[in-house]
Each structure stands twice: as C-alpha cells, then as structure tokens.
N, C-alpha and C positions, 0 to 999 in steps of 0.2 A: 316324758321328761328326761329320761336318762340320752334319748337321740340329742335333743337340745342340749344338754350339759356338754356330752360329745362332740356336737358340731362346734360350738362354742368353743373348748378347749383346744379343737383341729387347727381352728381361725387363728387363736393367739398363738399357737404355736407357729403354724404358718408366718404370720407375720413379724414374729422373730429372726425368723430363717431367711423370711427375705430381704431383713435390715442387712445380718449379716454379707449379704453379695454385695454389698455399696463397697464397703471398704477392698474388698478384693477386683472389685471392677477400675476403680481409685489404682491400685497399684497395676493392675493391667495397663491402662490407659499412660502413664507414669512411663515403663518399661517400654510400652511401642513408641512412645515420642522419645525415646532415649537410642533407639536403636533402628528410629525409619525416617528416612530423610524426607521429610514433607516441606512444604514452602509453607512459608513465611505469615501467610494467611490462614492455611491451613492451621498452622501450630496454635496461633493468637485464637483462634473461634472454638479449637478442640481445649485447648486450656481455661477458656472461659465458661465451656460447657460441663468441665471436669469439676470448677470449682463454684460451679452455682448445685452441681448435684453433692457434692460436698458440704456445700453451706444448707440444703437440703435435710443430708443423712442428716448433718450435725441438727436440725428441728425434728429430726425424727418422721419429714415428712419423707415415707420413703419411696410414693410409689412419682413423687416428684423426682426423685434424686435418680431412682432409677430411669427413670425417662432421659433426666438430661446425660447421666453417663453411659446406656446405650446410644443416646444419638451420638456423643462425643466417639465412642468406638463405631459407629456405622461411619462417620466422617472420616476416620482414621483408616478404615480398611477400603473405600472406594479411594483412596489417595494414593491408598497402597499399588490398586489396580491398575491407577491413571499413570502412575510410574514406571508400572511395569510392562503395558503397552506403547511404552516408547522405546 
C-alpha cells in the first residue's frame, strides 16, 4: 500500500513539474523569434504552434502543449541551421 501511495504522490508531483516547463518553453520560443532572423513562414507556423501550446497549458492539457511547443522550438532550430549553411 505504502508503494501505491508513493507511486501516486511521484506522478502528481511529476506532473506539476511538467506544467511548469510550458511557461518557460513560451518564453524561450518568444526570445529566439525575437533575436533569429527566420522567414516569414517560418515565423507565422512557429507562432501558431507557440500559441495553440499555450491555449493548451492554459486547459492544463500539458502533455498537448508540450508537444506543440517542442515542435514550435524543433521548427525554430532547423531554420536556425538552414540559415546558417548559406
């Protein structure tokens, strides 16, 4: 019983901890579009994928939110790449 209680308490904890990264991912993504020149498409898809993981955190669905705001920063660092080998 006492594993169960444990494991249980791990989990909620866990998944407080993981809300917390939405908002810090939010302002990562915020700061690289502010200081990395991407095109025009790029911006518009990363912006759109920042704020549906946003509208996400804000439902508390977090492991939504976290999906769309690592893809929004996977987007944002292969653009990074694509700039940089030219």
């Amino acid at each position: 019983m006492k594993k169960l209680l444990t494991a249980t308490i791990a989990m909620l904890f866990a998944g407080s901890v993981y809300a917390h990264q939405c908002p810090a991912l939010i302002a990562q993504i915020d700061q690289t579009l502010e200081q990395q020149e991407v095109s025009e498409d790029v911006e518009h898809k990363v912006t759109e994928l920042r704020d549906q993981g946003e509208a996400y955190h804000d439902e508390r669905d977090h492991d939504a939110a976290m999906e769309k705001l690592e893809e929004a920063l996977e987007m944002l660092t292969e653009a990074a790449y694509d700039v940089d080998a030219y």
